[in-house]
C-alpha positions in Angstrom: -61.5 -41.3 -3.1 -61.5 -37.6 -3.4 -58.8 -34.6 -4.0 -58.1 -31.0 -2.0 -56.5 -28.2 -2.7 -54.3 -25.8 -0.5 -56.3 -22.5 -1.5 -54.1 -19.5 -0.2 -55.2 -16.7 2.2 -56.1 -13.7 0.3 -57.6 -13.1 -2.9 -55.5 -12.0 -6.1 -57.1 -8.5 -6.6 -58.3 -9.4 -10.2 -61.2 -11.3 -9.1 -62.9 -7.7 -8.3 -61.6 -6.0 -12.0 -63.6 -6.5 -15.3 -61.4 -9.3 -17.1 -59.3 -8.2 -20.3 -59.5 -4.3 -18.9 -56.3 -2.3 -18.8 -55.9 -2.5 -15.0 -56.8 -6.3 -14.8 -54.3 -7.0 -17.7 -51.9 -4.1 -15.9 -52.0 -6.7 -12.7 -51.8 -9.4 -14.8 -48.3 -8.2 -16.2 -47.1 -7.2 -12.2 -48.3 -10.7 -11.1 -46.4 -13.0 -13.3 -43.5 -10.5 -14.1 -42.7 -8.3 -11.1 -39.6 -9.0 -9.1 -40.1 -6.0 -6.5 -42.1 -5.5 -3.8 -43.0 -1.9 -2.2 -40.2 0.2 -0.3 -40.0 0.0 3.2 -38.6 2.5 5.1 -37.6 2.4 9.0 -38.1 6.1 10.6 -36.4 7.5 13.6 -37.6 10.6 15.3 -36.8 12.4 18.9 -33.5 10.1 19.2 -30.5 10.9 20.5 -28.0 10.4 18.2 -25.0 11.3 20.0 -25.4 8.6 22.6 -23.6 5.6 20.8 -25.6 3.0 22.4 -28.7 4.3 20.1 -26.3 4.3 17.5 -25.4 0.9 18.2 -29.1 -0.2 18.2 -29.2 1.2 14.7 -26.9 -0.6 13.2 -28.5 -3.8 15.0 -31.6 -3.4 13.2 -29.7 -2.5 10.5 -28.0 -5.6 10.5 -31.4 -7.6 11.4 -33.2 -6.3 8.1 -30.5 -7.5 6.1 -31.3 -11.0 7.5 -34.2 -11.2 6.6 -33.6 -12.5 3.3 -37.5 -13.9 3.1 -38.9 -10.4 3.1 -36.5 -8.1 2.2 -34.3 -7.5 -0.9 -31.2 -6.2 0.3 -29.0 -3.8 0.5 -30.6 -1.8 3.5 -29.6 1.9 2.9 -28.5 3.0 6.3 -26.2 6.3 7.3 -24.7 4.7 10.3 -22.5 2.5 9.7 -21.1 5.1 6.9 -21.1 7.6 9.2 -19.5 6.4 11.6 -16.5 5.3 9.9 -16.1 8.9 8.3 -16.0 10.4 12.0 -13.7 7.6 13.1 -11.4 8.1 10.2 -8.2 6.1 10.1 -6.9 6.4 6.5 -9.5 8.0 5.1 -9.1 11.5 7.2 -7.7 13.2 4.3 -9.7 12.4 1.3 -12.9 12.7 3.2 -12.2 15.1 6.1 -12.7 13.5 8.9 -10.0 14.7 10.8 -11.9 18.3 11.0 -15.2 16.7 11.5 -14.2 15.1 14.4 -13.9 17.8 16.4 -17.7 19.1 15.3 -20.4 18.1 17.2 -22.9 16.1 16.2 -25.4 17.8 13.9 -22.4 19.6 12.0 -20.5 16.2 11.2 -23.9 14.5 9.9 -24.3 18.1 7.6 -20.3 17.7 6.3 -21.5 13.7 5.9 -24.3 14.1 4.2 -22.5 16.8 1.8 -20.1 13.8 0.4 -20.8 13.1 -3.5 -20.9 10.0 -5.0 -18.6 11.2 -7.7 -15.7 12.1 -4.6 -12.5 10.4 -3.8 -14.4 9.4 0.0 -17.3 7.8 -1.9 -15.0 6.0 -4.9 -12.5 4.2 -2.4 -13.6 4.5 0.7 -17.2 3.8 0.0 -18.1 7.0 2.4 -21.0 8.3 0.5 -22.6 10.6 2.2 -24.5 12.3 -0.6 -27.1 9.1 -1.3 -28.4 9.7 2.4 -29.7 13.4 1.4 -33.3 12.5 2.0 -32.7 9.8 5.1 -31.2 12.9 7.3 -34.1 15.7 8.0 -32.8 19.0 10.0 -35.0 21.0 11.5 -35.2 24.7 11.4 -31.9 25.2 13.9 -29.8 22.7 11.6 -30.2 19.7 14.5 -30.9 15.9 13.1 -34.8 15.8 13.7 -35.4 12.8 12.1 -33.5 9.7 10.1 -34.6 7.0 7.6 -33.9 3.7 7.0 -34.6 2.3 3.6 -35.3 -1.0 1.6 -37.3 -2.6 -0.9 -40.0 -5.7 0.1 -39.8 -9.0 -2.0 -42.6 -8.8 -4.0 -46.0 -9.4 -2.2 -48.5 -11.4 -4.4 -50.4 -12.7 -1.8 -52.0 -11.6 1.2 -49.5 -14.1 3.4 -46.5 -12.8 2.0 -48.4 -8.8 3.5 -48.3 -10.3 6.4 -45.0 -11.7 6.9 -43.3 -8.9 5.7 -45.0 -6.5 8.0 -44.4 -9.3 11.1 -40.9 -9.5 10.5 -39.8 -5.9 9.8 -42.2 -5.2 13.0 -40.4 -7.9 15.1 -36.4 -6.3 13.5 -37.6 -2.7 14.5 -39.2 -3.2 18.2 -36.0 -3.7 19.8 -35.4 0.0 19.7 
């Protein structure tokens, strides 16, 4: 008779350290305790965002990180879907301005969107928070939308298979666009 073992891909990064050292004890402590992986963050640059079809494709891939329950802790913090409900207002126009933002163009509504606090009545009960996105929206020098961000946090990676599959499967999510 004889026995085998299933050895995973990758090596745990404390076989290189001096055992009992800070760092090797530090990884030590991440290995068996951690219960996050690294951010991830999805980045959109030279898009059109006033065509609603790339909008639509946003909240698609949007929709695909979320489902990828494997990889990904959820929520995904996206500014579409927010967005667009504040610019299509219905009975929120009054406590979060939509009304007059709907006849801005694009680049002023994302400025009076991004400019919503947390604290506000738009935020509290519509959940139109504008203000959390502050970093995701860059303008450029004119005050035009230059570039957007997506953002997440990985399941925690311990091995090099689980590196992998969470760079295949946001990779696969994001290529449609």
């Amino acid at each position: 008779g004889f026995s085998t073992t299933k050895l995973l891909r990758g090596l745990n990064q404390n076989v290189s350290l001096v055992a009992n050292s800070d760092i090797f004890d530090y990884f030590n402590t991440l290995f068996t305790y951690g219960n996050a992986g690294p951010p991830g963050y999805v980045i959109f640059n030279n898009v059109n965002y006033t065509d609603p079809e790339n909008l639509a494709e946003m909240e698609l891939i949007n929709a695909e990180l979320a489902a990828l329950n494997d990889t990904i802790i959820t929520p995904i913090y996206s500014w579409v879907t927010p967005f667009k409900n504040f610019i299509n207002g219905g009975v929120l126009t009054d406590a979060c301005g939509s009304k007059a933002a709907s006849f801005l163009p694009f680049d002023e509504q994302m400025k009076l969107f991004s400019k919503i606090k947390i604290e506000s009545q738009c935020c509290q009960k519509y959940g139109i928070c504008g203000e959390q996105f502050g970093l995701d929206i860059i303008f450029d020098d004119l005050g035009r939308v230059e570039t957007t961000r997506f953002r997440f946090q990985h399941q925690p990676l311990k091995y090099q298979k689980d590196y992998i599959a969470g760079l295949v499967e946001t990779r696969k999510t994001t290529e449609v666009f």
